[in-house]
LUMDREN-996315 format. One record per atom (N, C-alpha, C, O): residue number from 1; residue in three letters; atom name; y negated, z, x. Coordinates in Angstrom, 1 decimal. Layout:
N
+-----+------+------+--------+--------+--------+
: pos : code : site :     c2 :     c3 :     c1 :
+-----+------+------+--------+--------+--------+
: NUM :  ALA :   CA :      Y :      Z :      X :
...
+-----+------+------+--------+--------+--------+
***
This chain:
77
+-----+------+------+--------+--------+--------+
: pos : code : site :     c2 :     c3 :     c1 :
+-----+------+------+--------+--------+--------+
:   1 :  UNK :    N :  115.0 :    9.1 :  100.8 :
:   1 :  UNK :   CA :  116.2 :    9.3 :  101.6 :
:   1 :  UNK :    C :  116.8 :    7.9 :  102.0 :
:   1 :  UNK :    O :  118.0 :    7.9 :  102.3 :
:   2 :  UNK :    N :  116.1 :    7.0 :  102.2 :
:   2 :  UNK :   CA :  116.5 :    5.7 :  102.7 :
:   2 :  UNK :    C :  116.4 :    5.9 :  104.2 :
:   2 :  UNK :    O :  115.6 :    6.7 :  104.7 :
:   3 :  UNK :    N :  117.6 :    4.8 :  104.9 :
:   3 :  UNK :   CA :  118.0 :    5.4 :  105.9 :
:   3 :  UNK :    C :  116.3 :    4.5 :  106.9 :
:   3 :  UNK :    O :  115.9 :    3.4 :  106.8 :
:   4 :  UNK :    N :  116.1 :    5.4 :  107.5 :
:   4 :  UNK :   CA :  115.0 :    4.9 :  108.2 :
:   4 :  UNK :    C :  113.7 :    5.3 :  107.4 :
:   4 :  UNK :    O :  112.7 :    4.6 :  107.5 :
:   5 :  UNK :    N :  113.7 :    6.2 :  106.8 :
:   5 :  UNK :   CA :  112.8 :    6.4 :  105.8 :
:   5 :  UNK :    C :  111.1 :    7.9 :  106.7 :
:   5 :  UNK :    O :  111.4 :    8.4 :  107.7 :
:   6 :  UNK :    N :  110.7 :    7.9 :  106.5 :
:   6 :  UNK :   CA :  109.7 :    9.1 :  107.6 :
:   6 :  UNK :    C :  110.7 :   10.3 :  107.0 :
:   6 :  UNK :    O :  111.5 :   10.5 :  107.9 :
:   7 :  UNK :    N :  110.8 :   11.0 :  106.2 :
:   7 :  UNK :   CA :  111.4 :   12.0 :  105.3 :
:   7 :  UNK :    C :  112.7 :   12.5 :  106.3 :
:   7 :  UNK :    O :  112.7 :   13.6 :  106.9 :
:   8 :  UNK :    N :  113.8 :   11.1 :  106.2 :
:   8 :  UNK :   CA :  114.8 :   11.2 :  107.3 :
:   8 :  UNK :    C :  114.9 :   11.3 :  108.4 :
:   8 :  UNK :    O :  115.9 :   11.7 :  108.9 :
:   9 :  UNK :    N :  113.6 :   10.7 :  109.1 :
:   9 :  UNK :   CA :  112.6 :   10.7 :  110.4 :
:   9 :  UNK :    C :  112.6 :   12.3 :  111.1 :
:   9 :  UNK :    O :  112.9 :   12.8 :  112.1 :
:  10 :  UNK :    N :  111.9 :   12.8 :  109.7 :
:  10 :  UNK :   CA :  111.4 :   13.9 :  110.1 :
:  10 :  UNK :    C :  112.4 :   14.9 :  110.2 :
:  10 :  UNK :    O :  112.4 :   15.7 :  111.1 :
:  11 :  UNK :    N :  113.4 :   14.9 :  109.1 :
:  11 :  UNK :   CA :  114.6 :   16.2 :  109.3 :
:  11 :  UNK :    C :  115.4 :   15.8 :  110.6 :
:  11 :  UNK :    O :  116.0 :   16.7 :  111.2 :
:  12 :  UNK :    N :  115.5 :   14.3 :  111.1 :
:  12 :  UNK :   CA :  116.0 :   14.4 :  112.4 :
:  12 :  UNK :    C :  115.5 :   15.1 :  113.6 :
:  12 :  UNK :    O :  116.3 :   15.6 :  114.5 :
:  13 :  UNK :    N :  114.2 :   15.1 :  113.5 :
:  13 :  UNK :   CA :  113.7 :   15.5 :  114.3 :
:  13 :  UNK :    C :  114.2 :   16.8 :  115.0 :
:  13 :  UNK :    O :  114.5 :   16.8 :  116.2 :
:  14 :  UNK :    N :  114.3 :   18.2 :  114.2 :
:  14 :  UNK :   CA :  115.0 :   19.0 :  114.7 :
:  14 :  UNK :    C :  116.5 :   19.3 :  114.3 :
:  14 :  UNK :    O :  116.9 :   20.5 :  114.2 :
:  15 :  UNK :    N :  117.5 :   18.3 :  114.1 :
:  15 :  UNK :   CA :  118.9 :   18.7 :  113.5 :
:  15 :  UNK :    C :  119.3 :   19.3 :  113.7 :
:  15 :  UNK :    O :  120.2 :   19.5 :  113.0 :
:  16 :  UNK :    N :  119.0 :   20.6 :  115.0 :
:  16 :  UNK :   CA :  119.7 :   22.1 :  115.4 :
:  16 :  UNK :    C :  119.7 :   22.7 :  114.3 :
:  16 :  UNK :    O :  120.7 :   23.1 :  113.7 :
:  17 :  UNK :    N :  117.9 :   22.6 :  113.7 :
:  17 :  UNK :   CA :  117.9 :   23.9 :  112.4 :
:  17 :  UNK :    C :  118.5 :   23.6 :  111.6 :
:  17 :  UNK :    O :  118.9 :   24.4 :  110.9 :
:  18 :  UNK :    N :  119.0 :   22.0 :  111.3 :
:  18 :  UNK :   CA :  120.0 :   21.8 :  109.9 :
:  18 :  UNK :    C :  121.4 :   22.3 :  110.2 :
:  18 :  UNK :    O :  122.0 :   22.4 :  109.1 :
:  19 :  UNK :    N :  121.9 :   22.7 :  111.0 :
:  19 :  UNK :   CA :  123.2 :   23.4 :  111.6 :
:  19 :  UNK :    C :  123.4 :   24.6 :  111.1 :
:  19 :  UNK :    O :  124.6 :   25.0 :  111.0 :
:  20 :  UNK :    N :  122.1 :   25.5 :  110.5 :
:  20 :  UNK :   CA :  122.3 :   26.7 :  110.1 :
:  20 :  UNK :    C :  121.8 :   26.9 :  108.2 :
:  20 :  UNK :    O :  121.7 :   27.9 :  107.5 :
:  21 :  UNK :    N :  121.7 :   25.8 :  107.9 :
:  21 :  UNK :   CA :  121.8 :   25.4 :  106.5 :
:  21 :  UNK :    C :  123.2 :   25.1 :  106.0 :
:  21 :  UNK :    O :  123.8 :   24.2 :  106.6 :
:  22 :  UNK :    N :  123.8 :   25.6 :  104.9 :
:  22 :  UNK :   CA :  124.8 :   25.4 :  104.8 :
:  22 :  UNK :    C :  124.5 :   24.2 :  103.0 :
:  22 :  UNK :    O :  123.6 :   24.2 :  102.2 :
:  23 :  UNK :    N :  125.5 :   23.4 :  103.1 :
:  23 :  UNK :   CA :  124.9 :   22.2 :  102.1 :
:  23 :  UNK :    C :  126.4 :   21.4 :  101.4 :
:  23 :  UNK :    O :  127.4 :   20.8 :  101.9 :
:  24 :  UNK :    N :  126.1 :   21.6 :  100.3 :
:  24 :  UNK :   CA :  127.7 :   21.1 :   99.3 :
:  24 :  UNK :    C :  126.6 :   19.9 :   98.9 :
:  24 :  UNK :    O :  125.4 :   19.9 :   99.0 :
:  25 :  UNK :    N :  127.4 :   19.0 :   98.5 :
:  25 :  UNK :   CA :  127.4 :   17.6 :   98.7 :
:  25 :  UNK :    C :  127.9 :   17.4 :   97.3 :
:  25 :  UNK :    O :  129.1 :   17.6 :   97.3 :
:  26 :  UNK :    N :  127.2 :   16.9 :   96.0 :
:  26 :  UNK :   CA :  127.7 :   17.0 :   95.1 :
:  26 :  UNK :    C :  127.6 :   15.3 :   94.2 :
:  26 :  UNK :    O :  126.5 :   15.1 :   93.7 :
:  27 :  UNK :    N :  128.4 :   14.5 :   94.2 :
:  27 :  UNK :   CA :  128.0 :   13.0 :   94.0 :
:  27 :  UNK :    C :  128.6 :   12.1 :   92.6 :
:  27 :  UNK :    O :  129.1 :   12.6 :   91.6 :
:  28 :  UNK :    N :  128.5 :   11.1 :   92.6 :
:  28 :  UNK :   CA :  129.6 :   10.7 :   91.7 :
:  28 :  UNK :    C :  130.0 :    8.9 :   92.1 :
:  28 :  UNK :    O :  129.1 :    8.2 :   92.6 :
:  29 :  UNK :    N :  130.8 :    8.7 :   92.0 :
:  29 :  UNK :   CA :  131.4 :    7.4 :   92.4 :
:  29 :  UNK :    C :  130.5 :    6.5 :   91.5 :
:  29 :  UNK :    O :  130.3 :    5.3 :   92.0 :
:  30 :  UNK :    N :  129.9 :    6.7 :   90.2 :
:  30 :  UNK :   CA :  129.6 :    5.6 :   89.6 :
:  30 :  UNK :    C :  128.1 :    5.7 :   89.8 :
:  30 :  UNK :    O :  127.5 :    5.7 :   88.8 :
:  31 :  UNK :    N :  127.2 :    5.9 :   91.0 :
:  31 :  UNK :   CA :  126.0 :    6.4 :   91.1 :
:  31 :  UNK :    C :  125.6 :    4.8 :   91.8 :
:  31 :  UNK :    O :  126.3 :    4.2 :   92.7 :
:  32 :  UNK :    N :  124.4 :    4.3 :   91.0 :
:  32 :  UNK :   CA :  123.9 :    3.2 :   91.4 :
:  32 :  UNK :    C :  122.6 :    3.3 :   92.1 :
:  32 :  UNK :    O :  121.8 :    2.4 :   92.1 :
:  33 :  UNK :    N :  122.3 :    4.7 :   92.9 :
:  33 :  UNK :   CA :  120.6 :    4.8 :   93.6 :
:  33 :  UNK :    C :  121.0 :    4.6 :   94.8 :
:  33 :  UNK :    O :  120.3 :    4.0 :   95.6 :
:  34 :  UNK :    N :  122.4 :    5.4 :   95.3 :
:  34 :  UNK :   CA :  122.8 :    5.7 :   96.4 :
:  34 :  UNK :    C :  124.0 :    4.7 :   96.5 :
:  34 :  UNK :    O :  124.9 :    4.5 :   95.7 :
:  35 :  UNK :    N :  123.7 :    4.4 :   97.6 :
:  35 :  UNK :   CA :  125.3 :    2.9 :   97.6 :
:  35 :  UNK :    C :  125.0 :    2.9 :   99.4 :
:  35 :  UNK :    O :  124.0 :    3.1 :  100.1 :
:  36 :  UNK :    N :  126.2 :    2.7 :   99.6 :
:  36 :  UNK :   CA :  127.6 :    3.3 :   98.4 :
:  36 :  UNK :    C :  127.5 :    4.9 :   98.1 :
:  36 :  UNK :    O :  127.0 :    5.8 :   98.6 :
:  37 :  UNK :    N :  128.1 :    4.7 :   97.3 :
:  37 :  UNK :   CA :  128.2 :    6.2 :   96.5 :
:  37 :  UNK :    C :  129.0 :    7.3 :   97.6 :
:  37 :  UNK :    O :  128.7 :    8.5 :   97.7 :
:  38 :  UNK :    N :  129.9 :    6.6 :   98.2 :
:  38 :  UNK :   CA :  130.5 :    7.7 :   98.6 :
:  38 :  UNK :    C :  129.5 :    7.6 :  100.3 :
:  38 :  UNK :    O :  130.1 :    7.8 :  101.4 :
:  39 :  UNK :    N :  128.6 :    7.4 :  100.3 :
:  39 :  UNK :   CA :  127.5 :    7.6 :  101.9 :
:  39 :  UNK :    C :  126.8 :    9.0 :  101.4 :
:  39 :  UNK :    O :  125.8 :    9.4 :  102.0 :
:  40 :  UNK :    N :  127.3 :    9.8 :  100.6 :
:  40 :  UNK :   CA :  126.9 :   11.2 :  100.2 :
:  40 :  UNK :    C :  127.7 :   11.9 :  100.6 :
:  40 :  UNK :    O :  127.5 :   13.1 :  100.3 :
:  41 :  UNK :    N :  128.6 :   11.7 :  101.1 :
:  41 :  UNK :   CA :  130.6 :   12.4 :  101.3 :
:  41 :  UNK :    C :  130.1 :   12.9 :  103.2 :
:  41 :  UNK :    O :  130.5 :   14.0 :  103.6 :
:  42 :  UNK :    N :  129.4 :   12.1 :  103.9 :
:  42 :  UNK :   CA :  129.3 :   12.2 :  105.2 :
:  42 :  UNK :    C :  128.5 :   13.1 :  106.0 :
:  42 :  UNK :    O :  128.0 :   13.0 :  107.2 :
:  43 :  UNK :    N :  128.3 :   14.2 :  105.0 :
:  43 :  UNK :   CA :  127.6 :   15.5 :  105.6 :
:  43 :  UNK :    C :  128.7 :   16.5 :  105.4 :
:  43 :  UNK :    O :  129.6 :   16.5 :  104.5 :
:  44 :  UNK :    N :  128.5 :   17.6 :  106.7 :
:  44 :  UNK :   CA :  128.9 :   18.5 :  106.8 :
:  44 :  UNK :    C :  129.2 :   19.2 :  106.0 :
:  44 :  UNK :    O :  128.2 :   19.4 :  105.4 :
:  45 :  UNK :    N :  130.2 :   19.7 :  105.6 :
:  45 :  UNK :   CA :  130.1 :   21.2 :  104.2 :
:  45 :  UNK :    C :  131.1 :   20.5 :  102.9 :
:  45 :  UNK :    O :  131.5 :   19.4 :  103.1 :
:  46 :  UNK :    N :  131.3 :   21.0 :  101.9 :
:  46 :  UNK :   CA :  131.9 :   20.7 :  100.8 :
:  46 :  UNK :    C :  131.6 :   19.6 :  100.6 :
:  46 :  UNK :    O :  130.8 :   18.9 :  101.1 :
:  47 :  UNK :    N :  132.2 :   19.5 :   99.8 :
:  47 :  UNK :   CA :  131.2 :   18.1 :   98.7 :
:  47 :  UNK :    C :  132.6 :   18.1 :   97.6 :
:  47 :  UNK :    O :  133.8 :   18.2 :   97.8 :
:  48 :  UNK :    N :  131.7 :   18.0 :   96.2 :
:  48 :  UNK :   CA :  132.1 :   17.8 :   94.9 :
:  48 :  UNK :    C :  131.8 :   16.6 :   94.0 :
:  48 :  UNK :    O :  130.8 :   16.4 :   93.3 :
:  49 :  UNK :    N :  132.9 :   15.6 :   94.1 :
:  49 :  UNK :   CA :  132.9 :   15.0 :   93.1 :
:  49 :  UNK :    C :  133.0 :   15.3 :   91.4 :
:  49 :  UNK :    O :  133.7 :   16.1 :   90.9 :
:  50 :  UNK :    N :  132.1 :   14.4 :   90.8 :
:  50 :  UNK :   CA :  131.8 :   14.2 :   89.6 :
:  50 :  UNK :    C :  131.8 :   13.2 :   89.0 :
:  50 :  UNK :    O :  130.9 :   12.5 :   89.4 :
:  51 :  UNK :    N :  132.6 :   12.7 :   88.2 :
:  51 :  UNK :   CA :  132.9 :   11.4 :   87.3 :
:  51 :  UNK :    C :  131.4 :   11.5 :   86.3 :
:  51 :  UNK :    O :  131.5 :   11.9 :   85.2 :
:  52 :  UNK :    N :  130.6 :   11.2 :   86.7 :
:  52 :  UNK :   CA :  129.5 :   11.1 :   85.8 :
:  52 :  UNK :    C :  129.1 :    9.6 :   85.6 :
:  52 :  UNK :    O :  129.6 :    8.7 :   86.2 :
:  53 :  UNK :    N :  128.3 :    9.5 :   84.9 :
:  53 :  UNK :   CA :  128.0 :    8.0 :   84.6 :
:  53 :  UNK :    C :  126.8 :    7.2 :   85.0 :
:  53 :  UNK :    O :  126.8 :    5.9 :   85.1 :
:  54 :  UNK :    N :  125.7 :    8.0 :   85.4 :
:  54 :  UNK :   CA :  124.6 :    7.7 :   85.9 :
:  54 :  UNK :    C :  124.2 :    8.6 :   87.1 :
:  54 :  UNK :    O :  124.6 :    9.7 :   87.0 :
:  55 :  UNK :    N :  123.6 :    8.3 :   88.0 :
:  55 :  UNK :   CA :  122.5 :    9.9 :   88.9 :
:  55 :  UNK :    C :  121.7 :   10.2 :   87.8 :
:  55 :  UNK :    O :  122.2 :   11.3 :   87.4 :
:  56 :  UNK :    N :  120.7 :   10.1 :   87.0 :
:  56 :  UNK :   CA :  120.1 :   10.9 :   86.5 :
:  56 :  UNK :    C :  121.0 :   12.0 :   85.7 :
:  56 :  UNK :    O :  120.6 :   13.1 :   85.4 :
:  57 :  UNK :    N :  122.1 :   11.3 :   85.4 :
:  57 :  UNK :   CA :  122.8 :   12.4 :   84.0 :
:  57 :  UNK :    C :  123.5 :   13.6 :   84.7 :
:  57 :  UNK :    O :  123.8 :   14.6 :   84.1 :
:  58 :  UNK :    N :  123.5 :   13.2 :   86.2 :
:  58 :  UNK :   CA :  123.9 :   15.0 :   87.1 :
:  58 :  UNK :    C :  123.2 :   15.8 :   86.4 :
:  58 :  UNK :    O :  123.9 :   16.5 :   85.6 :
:  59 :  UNK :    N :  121.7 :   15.8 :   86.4 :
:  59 :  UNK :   CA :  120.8 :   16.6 :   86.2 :
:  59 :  UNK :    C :  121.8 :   17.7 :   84.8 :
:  59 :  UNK :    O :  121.8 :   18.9 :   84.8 :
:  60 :  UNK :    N :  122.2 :   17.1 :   84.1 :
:  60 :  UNK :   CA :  122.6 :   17.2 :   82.7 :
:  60 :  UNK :    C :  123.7 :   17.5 :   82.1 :
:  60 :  UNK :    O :  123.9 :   17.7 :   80.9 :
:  61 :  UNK :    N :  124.8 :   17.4 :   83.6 :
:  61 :  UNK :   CA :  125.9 :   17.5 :   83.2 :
:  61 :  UNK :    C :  126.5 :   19.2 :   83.6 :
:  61 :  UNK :    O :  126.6 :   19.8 :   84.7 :
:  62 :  UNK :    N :  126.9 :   19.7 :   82.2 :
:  62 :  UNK :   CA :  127.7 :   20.9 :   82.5 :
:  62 :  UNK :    C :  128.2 :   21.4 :   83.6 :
:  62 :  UNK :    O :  127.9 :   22.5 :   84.0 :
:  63 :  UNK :    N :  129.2 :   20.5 :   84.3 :
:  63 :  UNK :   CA :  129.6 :   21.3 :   85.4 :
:  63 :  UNK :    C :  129.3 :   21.0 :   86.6 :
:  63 :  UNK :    O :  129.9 :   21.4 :   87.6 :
:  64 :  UNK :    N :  128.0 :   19.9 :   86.6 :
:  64 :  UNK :   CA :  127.0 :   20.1 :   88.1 :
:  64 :  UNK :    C :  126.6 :   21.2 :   87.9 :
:  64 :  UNK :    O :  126.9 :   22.1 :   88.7 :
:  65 :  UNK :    N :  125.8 :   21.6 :   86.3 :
:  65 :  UNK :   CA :  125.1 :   22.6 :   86.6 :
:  65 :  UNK :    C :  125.7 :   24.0 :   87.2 :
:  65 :  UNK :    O :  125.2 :   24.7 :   88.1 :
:  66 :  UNK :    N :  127.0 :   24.1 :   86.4 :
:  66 :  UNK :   CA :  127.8 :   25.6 :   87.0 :
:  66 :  UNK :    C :  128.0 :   25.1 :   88.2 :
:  66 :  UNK :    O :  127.5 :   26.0 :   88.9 :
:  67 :  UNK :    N :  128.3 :   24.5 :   88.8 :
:  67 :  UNK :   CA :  128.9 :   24.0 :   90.8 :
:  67 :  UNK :    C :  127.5 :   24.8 :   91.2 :
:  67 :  UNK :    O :  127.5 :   25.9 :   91.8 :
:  68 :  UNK :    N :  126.5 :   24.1 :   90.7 :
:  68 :  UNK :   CA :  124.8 :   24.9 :   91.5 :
:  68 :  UNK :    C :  124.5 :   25.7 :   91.3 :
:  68 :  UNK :    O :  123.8 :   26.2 :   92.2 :
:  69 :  UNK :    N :  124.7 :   26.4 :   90.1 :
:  69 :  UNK :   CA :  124.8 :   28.1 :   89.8 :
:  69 :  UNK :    C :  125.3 :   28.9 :   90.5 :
:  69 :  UNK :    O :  124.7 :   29.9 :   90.9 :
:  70 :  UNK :    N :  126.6 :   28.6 :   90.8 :
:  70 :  UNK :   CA :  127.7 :   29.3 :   91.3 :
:  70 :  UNK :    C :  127.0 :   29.5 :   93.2 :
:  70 :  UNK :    O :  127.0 :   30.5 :   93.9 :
:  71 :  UNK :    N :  126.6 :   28.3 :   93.4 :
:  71 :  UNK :   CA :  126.6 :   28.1 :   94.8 :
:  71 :  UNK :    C :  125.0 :   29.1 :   94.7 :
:  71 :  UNK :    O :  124.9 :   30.2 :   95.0 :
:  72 :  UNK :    N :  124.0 :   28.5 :   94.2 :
:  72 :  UNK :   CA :  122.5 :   29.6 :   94.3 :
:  72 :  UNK :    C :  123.4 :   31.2 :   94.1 :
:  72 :  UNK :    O :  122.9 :   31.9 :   95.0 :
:  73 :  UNK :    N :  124.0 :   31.7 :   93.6 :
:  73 :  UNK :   CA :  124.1 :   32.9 :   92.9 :
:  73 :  UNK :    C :  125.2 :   33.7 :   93.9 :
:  73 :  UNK :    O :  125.3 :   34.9 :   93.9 :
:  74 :  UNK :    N :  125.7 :   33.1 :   94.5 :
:  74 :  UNK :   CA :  126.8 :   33.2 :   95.5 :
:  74 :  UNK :    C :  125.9 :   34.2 :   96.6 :
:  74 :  UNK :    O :  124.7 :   34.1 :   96.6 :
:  75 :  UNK :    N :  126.4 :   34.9 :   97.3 :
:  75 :  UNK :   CA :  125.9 :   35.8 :   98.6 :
:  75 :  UNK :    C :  126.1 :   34.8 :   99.8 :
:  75 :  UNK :    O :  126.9 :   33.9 :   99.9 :
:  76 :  UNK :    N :  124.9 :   35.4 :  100.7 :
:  76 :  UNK :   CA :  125.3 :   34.2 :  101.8 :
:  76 :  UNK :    C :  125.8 :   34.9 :  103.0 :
:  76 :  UNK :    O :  126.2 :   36.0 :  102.6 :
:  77 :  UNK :    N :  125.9 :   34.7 :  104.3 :
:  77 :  UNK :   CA :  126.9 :   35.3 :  105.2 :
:  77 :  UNK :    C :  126.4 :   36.5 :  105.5 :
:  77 :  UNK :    O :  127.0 :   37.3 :  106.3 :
+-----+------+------+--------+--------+--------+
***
């Protein structure tokens, strides 16, 4: 996901189809992979902050996981 990356390359390619993806944005201020932290905030759609301590500890943390539950388990339009 680095900016200029082929990955990023490639989902540019067609950004119409990303228009019909709907995408919550879930981050934490103290995240040292992604810097700045808050360059996760600039996509379309929700986004949920989390005071967590590391990026790997999302994986781990209680109420990422219910935020992604809720959202997989949710009906879509």
């Amino acid at each position: 996901m680095r900016p200029g990356s082929a990955f990023l390359t490639d989902l540019n390619r067609d950004v119409a189809a990303l228009a019909r993806i709907r995408v919550t944005t879930i981050w934490t201020p103290f995240d040292l992979m992604i810097l700045p932290p808050t360059s996760s905030t600039h996509l379309p759609g929700p986004s949920a902050r989390f005071n967590v301590l590391l990026h790997p500890l999302m994986l781990r943390d209680r109420r990422v996981l219910k935020l992604v539950h809720s959202i997989l388990t949710e009906p879509g339009p």
